[in-house]
PyMOL CGO cylinders between C-alpha atoms (Angstrom):
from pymol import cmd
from pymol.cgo import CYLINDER

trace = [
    CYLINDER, 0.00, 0.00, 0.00, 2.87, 2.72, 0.68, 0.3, 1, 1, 1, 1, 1, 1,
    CYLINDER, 2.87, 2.72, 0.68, 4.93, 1.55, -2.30, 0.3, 1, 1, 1, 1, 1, 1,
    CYLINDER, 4.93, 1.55, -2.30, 1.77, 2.91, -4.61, 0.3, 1, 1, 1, 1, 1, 1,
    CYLINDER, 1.77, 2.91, -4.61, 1.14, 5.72, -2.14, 0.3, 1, 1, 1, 1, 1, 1,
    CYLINDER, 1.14, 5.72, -2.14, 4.64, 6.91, -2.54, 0.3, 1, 1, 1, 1, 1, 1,
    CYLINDER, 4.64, 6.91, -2.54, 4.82, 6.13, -6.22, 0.3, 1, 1, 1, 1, 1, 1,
    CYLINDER, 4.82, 6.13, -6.22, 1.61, 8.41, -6.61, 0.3, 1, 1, 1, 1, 1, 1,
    CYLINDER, 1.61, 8.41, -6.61, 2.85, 11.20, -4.92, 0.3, 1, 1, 1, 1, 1, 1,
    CYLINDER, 2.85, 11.20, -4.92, 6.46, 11.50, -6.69, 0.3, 1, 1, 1, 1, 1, 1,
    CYLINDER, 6.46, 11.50, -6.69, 4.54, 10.82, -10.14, 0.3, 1, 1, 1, 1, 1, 1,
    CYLINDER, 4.54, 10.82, -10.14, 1.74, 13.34, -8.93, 0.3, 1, 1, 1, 1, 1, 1,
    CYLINDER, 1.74, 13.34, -8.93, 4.95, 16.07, -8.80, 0.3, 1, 1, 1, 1, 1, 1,
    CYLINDER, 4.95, 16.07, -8.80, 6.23, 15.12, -12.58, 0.3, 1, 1, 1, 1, 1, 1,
    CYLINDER, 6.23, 15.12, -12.58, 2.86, 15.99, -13.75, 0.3, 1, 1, 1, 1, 1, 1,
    CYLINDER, 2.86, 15.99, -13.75, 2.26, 18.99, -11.64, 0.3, 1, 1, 1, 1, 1, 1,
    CYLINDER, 2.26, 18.99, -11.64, 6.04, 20.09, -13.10, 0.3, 1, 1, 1, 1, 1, 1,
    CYLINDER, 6.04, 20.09, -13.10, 4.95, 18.56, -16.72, 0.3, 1, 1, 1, 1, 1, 1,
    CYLINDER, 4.95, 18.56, -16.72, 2.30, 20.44, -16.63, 0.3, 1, 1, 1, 1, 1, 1,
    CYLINDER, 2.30, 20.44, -16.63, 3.49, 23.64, -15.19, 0.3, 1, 1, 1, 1, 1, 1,
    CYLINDER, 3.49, 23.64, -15.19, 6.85, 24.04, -17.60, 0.3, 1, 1, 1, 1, 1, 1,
    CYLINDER, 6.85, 24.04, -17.60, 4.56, 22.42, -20.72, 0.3, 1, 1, 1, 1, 1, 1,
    CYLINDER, 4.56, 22.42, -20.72, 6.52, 19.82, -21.18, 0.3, 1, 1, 1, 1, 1, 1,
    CYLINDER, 6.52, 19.82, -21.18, 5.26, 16.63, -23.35, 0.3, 1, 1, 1, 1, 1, 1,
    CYLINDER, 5.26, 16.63, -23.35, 4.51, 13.21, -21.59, 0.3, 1, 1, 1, 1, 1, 1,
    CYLINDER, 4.51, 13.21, -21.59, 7.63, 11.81, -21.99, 0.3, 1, 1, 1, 1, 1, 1,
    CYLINDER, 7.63, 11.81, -21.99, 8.99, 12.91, -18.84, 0.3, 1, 1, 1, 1, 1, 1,
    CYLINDER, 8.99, 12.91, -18.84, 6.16, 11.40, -17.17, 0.3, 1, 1, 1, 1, 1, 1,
    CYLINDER, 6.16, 11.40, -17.17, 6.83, 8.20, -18.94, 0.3, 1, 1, 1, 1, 1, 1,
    CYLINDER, 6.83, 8.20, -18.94, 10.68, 8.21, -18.00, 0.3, 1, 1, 1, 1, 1, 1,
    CYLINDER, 10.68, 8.21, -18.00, 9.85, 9.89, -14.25, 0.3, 1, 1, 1, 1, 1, 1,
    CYLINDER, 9.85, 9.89, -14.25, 7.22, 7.36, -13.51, 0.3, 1, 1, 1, 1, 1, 1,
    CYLINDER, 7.22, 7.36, -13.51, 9.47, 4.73, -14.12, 0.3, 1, 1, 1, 1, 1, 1,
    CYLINDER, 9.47, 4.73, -14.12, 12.23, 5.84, -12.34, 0.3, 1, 1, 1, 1, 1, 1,
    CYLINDER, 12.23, 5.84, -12.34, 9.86, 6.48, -9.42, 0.3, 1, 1, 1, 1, 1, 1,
    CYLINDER, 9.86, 6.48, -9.42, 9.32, 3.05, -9.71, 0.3, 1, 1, 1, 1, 1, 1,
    CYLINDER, 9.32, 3.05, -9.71, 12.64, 2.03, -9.43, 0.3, 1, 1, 1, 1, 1, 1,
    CYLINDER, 12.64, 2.03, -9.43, 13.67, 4.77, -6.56, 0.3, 1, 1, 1, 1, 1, 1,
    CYLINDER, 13.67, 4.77, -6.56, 10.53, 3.71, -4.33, 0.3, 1, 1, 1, 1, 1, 1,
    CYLINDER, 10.53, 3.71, -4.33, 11.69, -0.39, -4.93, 0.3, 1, 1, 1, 1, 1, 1,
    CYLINDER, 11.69, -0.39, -4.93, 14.89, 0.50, -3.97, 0.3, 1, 1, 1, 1, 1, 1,
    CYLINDER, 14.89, 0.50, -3.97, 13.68, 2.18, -0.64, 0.3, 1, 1, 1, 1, 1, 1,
    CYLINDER, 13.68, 2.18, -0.64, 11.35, -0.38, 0.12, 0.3, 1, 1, 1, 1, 1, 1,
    CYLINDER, 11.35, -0.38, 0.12, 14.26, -2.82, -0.05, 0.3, 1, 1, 1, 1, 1, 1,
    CYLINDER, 14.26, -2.82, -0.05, 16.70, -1.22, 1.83, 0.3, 1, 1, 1, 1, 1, 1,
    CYLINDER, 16.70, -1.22, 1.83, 14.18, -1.32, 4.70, 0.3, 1, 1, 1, 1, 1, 1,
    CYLINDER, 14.18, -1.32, 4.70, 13.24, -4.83, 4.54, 0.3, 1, 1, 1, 1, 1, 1,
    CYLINDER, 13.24, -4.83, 4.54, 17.23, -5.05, 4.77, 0.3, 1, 1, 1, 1, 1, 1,
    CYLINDER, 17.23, -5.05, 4.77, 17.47, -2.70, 7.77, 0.3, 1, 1, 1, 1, 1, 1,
    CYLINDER, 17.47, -2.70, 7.77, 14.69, -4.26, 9.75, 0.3, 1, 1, 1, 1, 1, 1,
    CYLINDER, 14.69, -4.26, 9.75, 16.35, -7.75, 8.71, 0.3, 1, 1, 1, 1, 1, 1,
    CYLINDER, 16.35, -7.75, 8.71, 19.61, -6.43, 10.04, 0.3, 1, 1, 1, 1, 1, 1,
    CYLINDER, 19.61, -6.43, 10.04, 19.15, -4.23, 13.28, 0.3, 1, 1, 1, 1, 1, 1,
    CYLINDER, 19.15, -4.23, 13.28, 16.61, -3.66, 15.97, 0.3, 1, 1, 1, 1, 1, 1,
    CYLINDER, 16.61, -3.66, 15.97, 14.88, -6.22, 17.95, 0.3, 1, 1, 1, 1, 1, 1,
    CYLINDER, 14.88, -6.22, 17.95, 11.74, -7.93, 18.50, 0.3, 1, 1, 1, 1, 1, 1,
    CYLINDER, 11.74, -7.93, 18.50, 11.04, -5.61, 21.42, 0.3, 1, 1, 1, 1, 1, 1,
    CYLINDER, 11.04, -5.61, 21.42, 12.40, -2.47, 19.89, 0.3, 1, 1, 1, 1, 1, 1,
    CYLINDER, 12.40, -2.47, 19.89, 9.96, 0.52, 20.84, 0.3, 1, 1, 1, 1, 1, 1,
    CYLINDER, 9.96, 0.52, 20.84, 7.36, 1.13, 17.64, 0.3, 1, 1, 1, 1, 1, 1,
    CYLINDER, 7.36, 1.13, 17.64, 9.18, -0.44, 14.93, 0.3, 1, 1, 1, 1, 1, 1,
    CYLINDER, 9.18, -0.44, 14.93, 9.90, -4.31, 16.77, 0.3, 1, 1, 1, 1, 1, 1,
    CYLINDER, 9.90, -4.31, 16.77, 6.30, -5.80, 17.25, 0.3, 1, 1, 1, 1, 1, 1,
    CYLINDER, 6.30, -5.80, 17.25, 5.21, -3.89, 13.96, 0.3, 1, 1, 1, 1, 1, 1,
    CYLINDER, 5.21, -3.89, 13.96, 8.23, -4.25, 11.23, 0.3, 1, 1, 1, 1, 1, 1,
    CYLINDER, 8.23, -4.25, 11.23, 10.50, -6.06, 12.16, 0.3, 1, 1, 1, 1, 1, 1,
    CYLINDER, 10.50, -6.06, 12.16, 8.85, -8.74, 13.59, 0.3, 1, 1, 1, 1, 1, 1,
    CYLINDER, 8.85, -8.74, 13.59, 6.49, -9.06, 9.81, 0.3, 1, 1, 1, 1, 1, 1,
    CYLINDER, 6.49, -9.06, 9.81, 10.32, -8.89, 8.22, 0.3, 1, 1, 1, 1, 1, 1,
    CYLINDER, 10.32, -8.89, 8.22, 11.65, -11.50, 9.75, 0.3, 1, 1, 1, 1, 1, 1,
    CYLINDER, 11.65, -11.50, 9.75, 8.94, -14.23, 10.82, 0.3, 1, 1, 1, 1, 1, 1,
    CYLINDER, 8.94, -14.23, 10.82, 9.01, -14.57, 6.49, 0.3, 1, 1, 1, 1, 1, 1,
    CYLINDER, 9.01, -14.57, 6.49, 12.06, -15.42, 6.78, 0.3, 1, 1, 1, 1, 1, 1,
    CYLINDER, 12.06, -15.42, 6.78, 11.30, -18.26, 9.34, 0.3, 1, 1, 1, 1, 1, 1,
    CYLINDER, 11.30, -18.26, 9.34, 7.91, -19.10, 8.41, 0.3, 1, 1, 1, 1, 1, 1,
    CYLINDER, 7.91, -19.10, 8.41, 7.34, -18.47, 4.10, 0.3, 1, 1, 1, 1, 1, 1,
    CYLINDER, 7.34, -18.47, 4.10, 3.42, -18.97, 4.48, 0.3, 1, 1, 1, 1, 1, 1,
    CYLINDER, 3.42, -18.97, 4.48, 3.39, -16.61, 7.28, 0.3, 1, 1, 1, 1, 1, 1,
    CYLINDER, 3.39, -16.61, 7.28, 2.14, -13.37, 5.23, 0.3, 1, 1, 1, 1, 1, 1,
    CYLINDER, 2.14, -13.37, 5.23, -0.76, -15.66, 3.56, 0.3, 1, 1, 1, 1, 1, 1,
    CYLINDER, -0.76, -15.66, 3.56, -2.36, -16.39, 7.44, 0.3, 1, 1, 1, 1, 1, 1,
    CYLINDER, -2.36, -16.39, 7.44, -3.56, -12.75, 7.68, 0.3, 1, 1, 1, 1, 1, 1,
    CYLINDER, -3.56, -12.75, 7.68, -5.67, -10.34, 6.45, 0.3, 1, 1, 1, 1, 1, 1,
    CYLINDER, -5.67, -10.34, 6.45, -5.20, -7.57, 3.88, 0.3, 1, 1, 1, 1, 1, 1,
    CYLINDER, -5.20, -7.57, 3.88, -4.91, -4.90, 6.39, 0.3, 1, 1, 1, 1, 1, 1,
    CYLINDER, -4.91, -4.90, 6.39, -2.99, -6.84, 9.10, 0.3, 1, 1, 1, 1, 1, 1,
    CYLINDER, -2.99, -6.84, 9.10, -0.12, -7.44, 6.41, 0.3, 1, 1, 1, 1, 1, 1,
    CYLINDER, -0.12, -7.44, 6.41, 0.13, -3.83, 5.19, 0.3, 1, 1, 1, 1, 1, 1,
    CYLINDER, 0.13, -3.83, 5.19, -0.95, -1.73, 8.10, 0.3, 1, 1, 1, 1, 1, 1,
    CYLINDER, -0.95, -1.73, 8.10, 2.66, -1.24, 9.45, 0.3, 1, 1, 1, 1, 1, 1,
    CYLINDER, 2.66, -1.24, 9.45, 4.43, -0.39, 6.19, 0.3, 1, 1, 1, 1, 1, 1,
    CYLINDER, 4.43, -0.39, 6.19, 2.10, 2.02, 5.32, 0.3, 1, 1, 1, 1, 1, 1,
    CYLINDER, 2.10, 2.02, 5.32, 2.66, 4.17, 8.97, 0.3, 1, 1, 1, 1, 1, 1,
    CYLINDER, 2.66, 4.17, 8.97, 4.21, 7.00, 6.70, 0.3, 1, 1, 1, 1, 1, 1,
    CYLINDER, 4.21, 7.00, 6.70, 1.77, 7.52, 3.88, 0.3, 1, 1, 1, 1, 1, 1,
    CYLINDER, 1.77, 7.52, 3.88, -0.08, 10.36, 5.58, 0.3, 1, 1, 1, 1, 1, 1,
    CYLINDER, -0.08, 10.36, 5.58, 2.96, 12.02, 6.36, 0.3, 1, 1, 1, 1, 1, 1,
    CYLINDER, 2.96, 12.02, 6.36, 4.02, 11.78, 2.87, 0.3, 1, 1, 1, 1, 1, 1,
    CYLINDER, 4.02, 11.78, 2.87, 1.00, 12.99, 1.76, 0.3, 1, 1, 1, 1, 1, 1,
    CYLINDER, 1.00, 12.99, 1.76, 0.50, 15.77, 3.82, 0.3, 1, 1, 1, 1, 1, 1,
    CYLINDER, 0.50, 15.77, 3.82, 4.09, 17.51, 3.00, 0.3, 1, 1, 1, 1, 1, 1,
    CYLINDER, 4.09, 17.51, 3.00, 2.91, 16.68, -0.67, 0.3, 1, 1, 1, 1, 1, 1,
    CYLINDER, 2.91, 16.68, -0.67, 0.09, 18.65, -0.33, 0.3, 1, 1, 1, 1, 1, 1,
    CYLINDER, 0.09, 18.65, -0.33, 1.69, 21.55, 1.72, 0.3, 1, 1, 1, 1, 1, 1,
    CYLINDER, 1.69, 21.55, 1.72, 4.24, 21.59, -0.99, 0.3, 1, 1, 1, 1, 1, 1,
    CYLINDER, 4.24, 21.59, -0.99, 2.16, 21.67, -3.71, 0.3, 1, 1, 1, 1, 1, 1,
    CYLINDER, 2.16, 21.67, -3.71, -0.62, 24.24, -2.93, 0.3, 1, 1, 1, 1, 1, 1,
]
cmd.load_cgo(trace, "trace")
């Protein structure tokens, strides 16, 4: 759920900046992709991180992210016993932040 919240917002700025320097669609094209690519990256190096450090019992982030990044690594079927929301609640803590400094920035 963050990964296409994220990848909304920084294709939501190409537009605005297509749109506001007239530009033709293929920087959207070639910006959308690379958002792509930038917000996979991200997302990976914080399965890594949460892999790496912290602890089960770390304050905020240890019964939320790390504990869903590592039981997968113990237990494969693990992300298939839960619901939608259970799975994806915790990675998608800083959409609303991210949205809100889009829309500060924007208007």
């Amino acid at each position: 759920m963050s990964y296409l919240t994220f990848s909304f917002v920084l294709w939501y700025f190409l537009m605005v900046e297509t749109v506001q320097y007239h530009l033709g669609p293929l920087p959207v094209v070639i910006g959308f992709i690379m958002a792509n690519f930038f917000i996979d990256w991200i997302s990976g190096m914080l399965h890594w991180g949460a892999d790496t450090w912290g602890h089960f019992k770390t304050p905020i982030f240890g019964p939320t992210i790390i504990r869903s990044f590592r039981m997968h690594h113990i237990d494969p079927q693990d992300i298939t016993k839960h619901s939608f929301a259970e799975t994806n609640a915790a990675s998608s803590y800083p959409a609303p932040f991210v949205l809100g400094i889009a829309y500060y920035t924007t208007t």
